[in-house]
N, C-alpha and C positions, 0 to 999 in steps of 0.2 A: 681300191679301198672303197668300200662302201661309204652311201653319202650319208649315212649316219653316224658313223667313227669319224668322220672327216669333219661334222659338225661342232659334233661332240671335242673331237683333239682342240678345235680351234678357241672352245669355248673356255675348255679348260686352261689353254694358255692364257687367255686374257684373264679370266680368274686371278691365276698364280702370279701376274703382272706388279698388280698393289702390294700383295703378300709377299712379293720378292724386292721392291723399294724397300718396306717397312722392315724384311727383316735387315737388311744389307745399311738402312739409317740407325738400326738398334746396335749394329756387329759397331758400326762406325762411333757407336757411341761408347762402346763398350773400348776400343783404342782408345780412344781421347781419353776416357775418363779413369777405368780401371787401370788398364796398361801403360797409361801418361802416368799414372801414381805412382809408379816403382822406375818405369824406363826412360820417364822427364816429358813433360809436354810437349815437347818437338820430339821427342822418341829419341833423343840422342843420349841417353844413358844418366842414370842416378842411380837409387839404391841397385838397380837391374841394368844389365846390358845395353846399348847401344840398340834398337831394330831400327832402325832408317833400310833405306832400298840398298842403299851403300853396305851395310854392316852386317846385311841379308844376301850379300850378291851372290855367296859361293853354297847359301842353304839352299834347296830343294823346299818347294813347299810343303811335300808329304813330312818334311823333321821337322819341320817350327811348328806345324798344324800337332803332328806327335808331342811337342813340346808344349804346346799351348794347353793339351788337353792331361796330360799328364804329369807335367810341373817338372819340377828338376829336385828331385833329392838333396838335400843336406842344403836346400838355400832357397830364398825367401819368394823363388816359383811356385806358387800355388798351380796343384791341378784343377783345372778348370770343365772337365769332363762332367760333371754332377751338374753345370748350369748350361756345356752348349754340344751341340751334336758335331759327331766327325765333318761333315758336311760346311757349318757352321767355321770351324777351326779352319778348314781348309780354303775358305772364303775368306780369312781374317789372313793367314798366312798370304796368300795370292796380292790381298790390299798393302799391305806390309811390305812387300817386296815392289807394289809398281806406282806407291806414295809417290809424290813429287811432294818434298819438304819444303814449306813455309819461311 
C-alpha cells in the first residue's frame, strides 16, 4: 500500500472517531428517550413490548433493525426510517440486544 493511502486511511479513522461517539451517544439517546416512551424506561414493556437483551434473545439483529425502521402495522410502532439510516437501526438493534439492565 502506498504511503499516502496509508496516511490518508489512518487519518480518516481518527476523523470518523468523534463522529462515531456522537453518533452512537445520539442513537443512545434516542433509547432512553423515544423507545423508553412506549417500551418503559428500563425497556421492560408499557404501551410497547418488552426489548430488554432478555426479550431480544431469540431476535436477529437484522429483524428488530427491519422493525425499528419500518414500524409494525396496525399498532403504535412507528416507522422510524424517515429520521435514521439502516446502519443507524442496526447499531440500536446490536445495543438492545447486549444492554446490561439497570
Amino acid at each position: 500500500m502506498p504511503r499516502v493511502a496509508v496516511i490518508t486511511a489512518i487519518a480518516a479513522a481518527l476523523c470518523a472517531a468523534p463522529a462515531q461517539a456522537q453518533d452512537a451517544k445520539r442513537l443512545e439517546h434516542i433509547i432512553i428517550q423515544d423507545c423508553g416512551s412506549c417500551h418503559g424506561l428500563t425497556r421492560k414493556g408499557g404501551l410497547g413490548r418488552p426489548i430488554t437483551p432478555q426479550a431480544l434473545a431469540h431476535s436477529d439483529p437484522q429483524s428488530i433493525a427491519a422493525i425499528i425502521l419500518d414500524g409494525v402495522p396496525g399498532t403504535a410502532m412507528p416507522p422510524w426510517r424517515p429520521l435514521l439510516t439502516e446502519d443507524e437501526a442496526l447499531w440500536m438493534a446490536n445495543y438492545l440486544k447486549k444492554e446490561k439492565q439497570k
